[in-house]
PAVO-540884 format. One line per 2 residues: number of its first residue (from 1); their letters; for each residue x, y, z of C-alpha. Coordinates in pm, 1 decimal. Example, Ala and Ser with C-alpha at 12.3 -4.5 7.8 and 13.67 -1.06 7.14 Angstrom:
! residues 2
1> as> 1230.0,-450.0,780.0 ~ 1367.0,-106.0,714.0
This chain:
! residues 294
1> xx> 9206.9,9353.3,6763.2 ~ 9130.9,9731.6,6756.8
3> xx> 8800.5,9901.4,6869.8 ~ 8993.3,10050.3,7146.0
5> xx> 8829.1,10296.5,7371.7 ~ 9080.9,10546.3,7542.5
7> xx> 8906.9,10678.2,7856.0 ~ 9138.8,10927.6,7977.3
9> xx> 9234.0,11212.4,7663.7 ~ 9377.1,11584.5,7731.0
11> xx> 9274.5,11800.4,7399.2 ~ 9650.1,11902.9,7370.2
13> xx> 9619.3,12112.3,7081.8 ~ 9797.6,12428.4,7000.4
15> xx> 9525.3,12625.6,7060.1 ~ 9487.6,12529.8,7407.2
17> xx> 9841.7,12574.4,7485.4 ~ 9854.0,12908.4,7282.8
19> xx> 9558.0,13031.4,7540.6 ~ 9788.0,12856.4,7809.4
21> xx> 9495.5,12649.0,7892.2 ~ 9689.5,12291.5,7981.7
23> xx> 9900.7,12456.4,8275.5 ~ 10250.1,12206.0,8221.4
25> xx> 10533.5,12389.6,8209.4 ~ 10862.8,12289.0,8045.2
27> xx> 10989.1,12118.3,8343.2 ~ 10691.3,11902.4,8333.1
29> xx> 10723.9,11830.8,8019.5 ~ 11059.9,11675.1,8024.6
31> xx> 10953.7,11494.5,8362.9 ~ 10731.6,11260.2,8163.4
33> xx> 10981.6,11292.6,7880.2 ~ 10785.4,11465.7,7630.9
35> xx> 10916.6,11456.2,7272.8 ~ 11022.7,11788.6,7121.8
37> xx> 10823.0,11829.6,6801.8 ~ 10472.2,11791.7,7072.1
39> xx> 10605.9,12047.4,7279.7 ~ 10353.9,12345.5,7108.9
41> xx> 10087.5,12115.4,7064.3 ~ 9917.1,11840.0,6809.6
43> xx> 9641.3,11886.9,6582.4 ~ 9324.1,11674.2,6672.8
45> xx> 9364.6,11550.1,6317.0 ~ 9734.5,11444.2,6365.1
47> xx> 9608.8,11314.2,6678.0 ~ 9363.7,11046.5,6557.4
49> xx> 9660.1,10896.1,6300.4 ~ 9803.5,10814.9,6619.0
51> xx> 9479.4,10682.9,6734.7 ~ 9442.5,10509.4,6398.6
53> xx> 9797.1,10382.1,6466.4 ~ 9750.7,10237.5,6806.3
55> xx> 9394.5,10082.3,6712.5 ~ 9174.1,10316.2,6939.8
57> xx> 8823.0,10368.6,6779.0 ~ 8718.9,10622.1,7028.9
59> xx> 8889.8,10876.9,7324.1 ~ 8676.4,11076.3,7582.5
61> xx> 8786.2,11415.0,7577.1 ~ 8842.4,11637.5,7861.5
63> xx> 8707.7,11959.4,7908.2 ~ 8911.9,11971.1,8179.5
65> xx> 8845.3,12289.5,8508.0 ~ 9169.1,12299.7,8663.8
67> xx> 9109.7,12569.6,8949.5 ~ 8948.1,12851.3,9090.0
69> xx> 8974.5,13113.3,8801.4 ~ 8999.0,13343.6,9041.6
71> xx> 9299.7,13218.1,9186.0 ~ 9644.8,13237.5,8962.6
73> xx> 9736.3,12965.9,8774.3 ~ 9414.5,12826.1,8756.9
75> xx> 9276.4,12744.0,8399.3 ~ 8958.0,12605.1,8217.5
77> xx> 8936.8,12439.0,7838.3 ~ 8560.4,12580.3,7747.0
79> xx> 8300.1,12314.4,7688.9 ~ 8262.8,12443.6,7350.3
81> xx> 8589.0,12387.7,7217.0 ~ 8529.5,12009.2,7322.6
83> xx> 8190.0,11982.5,7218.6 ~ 8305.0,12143.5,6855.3
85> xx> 8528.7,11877.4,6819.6 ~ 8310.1,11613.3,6933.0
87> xx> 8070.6,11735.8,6684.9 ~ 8320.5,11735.9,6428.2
89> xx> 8511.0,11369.4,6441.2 ~ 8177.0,11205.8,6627.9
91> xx> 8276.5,10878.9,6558.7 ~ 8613.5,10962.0,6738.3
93> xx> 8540.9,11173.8,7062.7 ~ 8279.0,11255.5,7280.5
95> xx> 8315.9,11492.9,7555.3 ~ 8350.5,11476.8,7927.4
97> xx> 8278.0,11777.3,8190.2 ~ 8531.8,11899.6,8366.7
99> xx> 8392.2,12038.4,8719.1 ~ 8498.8,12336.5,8924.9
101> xx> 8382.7,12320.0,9291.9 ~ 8323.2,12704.5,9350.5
103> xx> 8095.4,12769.6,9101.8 ~ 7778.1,12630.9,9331.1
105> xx> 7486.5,12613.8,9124.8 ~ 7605.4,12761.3,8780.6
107> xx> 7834.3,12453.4,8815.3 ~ 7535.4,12215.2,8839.2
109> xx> 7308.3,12382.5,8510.0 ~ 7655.8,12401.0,8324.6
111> xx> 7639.9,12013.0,8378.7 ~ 7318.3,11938.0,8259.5
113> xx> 7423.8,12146.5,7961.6 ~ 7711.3,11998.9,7876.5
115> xx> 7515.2,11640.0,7885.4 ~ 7195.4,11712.5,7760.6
117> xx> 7274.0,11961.4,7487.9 ~ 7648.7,11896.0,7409.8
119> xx> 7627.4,11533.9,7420.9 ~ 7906.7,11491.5,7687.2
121> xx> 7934.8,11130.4,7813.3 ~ 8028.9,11197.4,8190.7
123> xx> 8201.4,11418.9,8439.5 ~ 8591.1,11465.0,8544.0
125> xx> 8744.0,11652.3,8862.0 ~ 9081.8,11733.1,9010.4
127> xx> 9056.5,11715.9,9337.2 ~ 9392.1,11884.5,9412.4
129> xx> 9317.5,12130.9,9184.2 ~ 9087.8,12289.2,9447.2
131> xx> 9280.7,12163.3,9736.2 ~ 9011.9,11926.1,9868.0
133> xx> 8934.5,11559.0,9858.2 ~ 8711.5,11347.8,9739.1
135> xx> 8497.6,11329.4,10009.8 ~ 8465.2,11689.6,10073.8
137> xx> 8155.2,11833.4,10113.9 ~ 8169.6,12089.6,9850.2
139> xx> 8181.5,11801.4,9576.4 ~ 7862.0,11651.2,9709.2
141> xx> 7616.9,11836.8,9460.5 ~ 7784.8,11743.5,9163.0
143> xx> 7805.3,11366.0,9280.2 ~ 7404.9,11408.3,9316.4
145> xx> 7373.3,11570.0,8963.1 ~ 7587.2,11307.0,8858.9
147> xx> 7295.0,11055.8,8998.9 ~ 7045.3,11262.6,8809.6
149> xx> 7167.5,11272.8,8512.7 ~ 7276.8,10889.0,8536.2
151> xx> 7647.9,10968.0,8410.1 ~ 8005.6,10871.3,8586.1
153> xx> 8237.5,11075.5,8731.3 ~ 8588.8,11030.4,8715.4
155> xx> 8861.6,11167.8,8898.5 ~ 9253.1,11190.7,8913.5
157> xx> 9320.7,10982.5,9274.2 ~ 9655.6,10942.0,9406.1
159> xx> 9934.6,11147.5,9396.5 ~ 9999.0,11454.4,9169.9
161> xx> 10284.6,11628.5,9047.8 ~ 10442.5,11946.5,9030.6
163> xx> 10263.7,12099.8,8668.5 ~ 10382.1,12380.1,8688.3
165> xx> 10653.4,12567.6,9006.7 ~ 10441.4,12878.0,8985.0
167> xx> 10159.2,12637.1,9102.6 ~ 10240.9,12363.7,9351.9
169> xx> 9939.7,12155.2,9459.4 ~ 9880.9,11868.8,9725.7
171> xx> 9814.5,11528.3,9712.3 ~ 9453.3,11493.8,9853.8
173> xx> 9282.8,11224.7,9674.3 ~ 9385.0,10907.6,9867.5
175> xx> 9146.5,10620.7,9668.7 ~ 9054.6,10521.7,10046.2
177> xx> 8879.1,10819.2,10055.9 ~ 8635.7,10714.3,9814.6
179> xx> 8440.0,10502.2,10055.0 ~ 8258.9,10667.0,10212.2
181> xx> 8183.3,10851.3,9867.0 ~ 8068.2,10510.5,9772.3
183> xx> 7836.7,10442.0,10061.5 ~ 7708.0,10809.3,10069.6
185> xx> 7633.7,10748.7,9663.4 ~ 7595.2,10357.1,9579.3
187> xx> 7429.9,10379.2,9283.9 ~ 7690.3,10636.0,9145.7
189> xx> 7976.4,10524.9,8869.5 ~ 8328.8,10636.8,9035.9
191> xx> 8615.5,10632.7,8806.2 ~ 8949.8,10684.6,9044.0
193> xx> 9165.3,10749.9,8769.8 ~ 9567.6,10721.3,8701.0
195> xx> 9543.5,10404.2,8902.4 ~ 9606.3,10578.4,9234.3
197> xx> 9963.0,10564.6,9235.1 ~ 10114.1,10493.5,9540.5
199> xx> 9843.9,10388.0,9665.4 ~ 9742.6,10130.7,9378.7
201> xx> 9632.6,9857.5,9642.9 ~ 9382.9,10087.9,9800.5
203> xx> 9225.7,10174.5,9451.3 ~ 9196.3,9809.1,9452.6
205> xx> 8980.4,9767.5,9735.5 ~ 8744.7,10009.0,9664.4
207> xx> 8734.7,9846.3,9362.7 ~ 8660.1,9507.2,9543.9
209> xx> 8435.7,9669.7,9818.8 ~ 8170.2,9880.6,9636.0
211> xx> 8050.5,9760.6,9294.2 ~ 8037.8,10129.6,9177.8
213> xx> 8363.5,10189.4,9232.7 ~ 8645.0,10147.9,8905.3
215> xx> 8952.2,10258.5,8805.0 ~ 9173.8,10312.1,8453.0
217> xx> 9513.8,10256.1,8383.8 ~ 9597.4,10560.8,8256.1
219> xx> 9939.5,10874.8,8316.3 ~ 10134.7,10555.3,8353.9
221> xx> 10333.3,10346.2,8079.8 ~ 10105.2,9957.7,8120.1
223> xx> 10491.7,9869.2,8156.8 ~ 10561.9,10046.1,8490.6
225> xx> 10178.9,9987.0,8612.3 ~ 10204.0,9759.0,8915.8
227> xx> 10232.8,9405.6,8930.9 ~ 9917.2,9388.1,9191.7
229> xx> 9671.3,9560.7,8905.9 ~ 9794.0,9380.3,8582.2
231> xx> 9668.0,9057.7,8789.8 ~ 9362.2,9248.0,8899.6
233> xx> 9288.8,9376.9,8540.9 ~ 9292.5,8971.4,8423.8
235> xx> 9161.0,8814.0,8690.1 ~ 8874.6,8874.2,8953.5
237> xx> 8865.7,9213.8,8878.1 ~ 8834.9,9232.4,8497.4
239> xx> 8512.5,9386.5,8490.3 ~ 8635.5,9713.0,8728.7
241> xx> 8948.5,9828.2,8497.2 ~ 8950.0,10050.1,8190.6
243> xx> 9195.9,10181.4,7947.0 ~ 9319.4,10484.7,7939.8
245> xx> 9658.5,10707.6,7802.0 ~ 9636.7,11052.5,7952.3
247> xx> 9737.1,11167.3,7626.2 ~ 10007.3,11339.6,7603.8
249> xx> 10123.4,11158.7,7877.1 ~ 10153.3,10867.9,7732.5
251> xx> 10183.2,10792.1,7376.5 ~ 9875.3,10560.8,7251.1
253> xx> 10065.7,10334.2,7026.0 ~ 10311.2,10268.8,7298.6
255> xx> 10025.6,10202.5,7582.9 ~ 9869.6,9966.2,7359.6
257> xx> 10205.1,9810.2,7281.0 ~ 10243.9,9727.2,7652.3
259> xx> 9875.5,9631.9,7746.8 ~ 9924.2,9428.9,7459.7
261> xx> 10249.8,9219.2,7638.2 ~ 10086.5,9172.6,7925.3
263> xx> 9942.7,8802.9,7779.5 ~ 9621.6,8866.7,7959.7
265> xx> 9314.8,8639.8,7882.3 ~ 9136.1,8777.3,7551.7
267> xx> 8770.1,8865.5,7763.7 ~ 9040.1,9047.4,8044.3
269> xx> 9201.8,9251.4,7763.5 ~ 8864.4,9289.1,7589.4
271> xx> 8679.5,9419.2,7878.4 ~ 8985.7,9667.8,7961.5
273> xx> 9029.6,9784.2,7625.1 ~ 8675.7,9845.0,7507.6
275> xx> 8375.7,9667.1,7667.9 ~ 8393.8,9795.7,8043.1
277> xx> 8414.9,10188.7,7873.6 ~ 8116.6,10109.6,7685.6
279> xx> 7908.4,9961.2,8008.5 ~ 7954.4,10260.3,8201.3
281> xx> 7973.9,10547.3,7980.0 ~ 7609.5,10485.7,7874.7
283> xx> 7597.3,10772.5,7618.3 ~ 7905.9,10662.5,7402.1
285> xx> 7686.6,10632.0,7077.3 ~ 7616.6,10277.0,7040.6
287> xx> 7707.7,10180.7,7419.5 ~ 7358.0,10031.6,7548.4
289> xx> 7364.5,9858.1,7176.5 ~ 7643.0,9702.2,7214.0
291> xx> 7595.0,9636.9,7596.6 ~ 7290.3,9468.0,7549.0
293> xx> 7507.2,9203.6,7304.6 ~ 7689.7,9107.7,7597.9
């Protein structure tokens, strides 16, 4: 099987780390055992061999806002460079937002930009980027324009780690805290992403609570995700878990590899690896198509 759909992709190209736009530092790098010829950086083409490799048909890229830019350390990949790749390999990427919380307003028309006129698929925050969590009330516009605009939102949940010493953030985004999120927002598509690790069985329930509420295995080998979510992911909750690397977290071929020796049920592993992605993410080209075949 291929078709893959890769929910969770970091455009780690030199250019963004020659404009020091990722914000990893060496240390980092070696934490999550980074190989040494990626260490500057792979070229989007040598990046969809690998996708070619590992089977995945299409990755959501992520203009990612890391930060106040006011505040040191902080960093933002522009829209554009996201949307020109999109536009370039459109059968391979489409775009997702990335969302800075102190921009008020010109955060909320950038939005609508990047979906209506870039073609952007959805919306992704860091809530310890900004040092608040998820059901702050800062972040409460951009989950209505996110309603508007009839798009998911996705967000890193769980604990974080140390990207860089010059810039050590906390750990705000407990997945509990997206109930209320959930309740405030029920028709809203939340994505708690990297499978809200160590707090996995909370991600769960929200999962099992609020019908709006999903996750993605993603920043994690499939090999070290826990027990409790493989059986989730194949069972009654095969309809609320995507796929997802993180790249350059983890290597594609290798997550796919693993998912693969999980021996899940082929609608489970079809649903993770492609179907739920295309359900939610409504704009994917070909999505409500392929939705309606269901």
């Amino acid at each position: 099987m291929s078709g893959y759909i890769d929910i969770v992709c970091n455009p780690y190209t030199p250019w963004v780390l020659e404009r020091k736009l990722m914000g990893v530092d060496e240390d980092f790098k070696t934490q999550v055992r980074m190989s040494d010829d990626m260490r500057n950086g792979v070229e989007i083409e040598d990046y969809m061999r690998r996708m070619d490799a590992a089977g995945i048909e299409r990755s959501l890229l992520i203009a990612h806002r890391c930060g106040d830019l006011n505040v040191k350390g902080s960093h933002h990949i522009p829209y554009e460079y996201v949307r020109d790749v999109c536009n370039k390999h459109p059968d391979r990427f489409s775009g997702l937002a990335g969302i800075d919380t102190t921009k008020g307003m010109e955060q909320l028309r950038e939005l609508e930009t990047a979906i209506n006129d870039y073609g952007f698929v959805g919306a992704h925050w860091y809530p310890h980027w900004f040092a608040i969590p998820p059901d702050a009330p800062q972040i409460y516009p951009i989950y209505a324009k996110c309603c508007e605009l009839d798009i998911p939102i996705m967000m890193q949940v769980g604990q974080n780690l140390v990207y860089s010493k010059e810039r050590r953030l906390p750990s705000v985004a407990k997945p509990i805290l997206l109930d209320q999120v959930a309740i405030d927002f029920p028709e809203l598509i939340l994505i708690g992403i990297h499978i809200g690790v160590p707090w996995t069985d909370e991600m769960i329930a929200m999962c099992w609570k609020h019908e709006n509420v999903y996750t993605a295995g993603d920043a994690y080998a499939p090999k070290h995700w826990p027990k409790q979510l493989v059986h989730y992911a194949n069972s009654y909750g095969r309809h609320k878990v995507m796929f997802g690397t993180d790249w350059p977290v983890i290597d594609p071929e290798r997550a796919v590899r693993e998912v693969g020796e999980f021996g899940m049920r082929p609608e489970a592993h079809q649903m993770l690896m492609r179907d739920n992605a295309l359900r939610l993410f409504k704009r994917i080209p070909g999505a409500q198509a392929a939705a309606a075949e269901e």
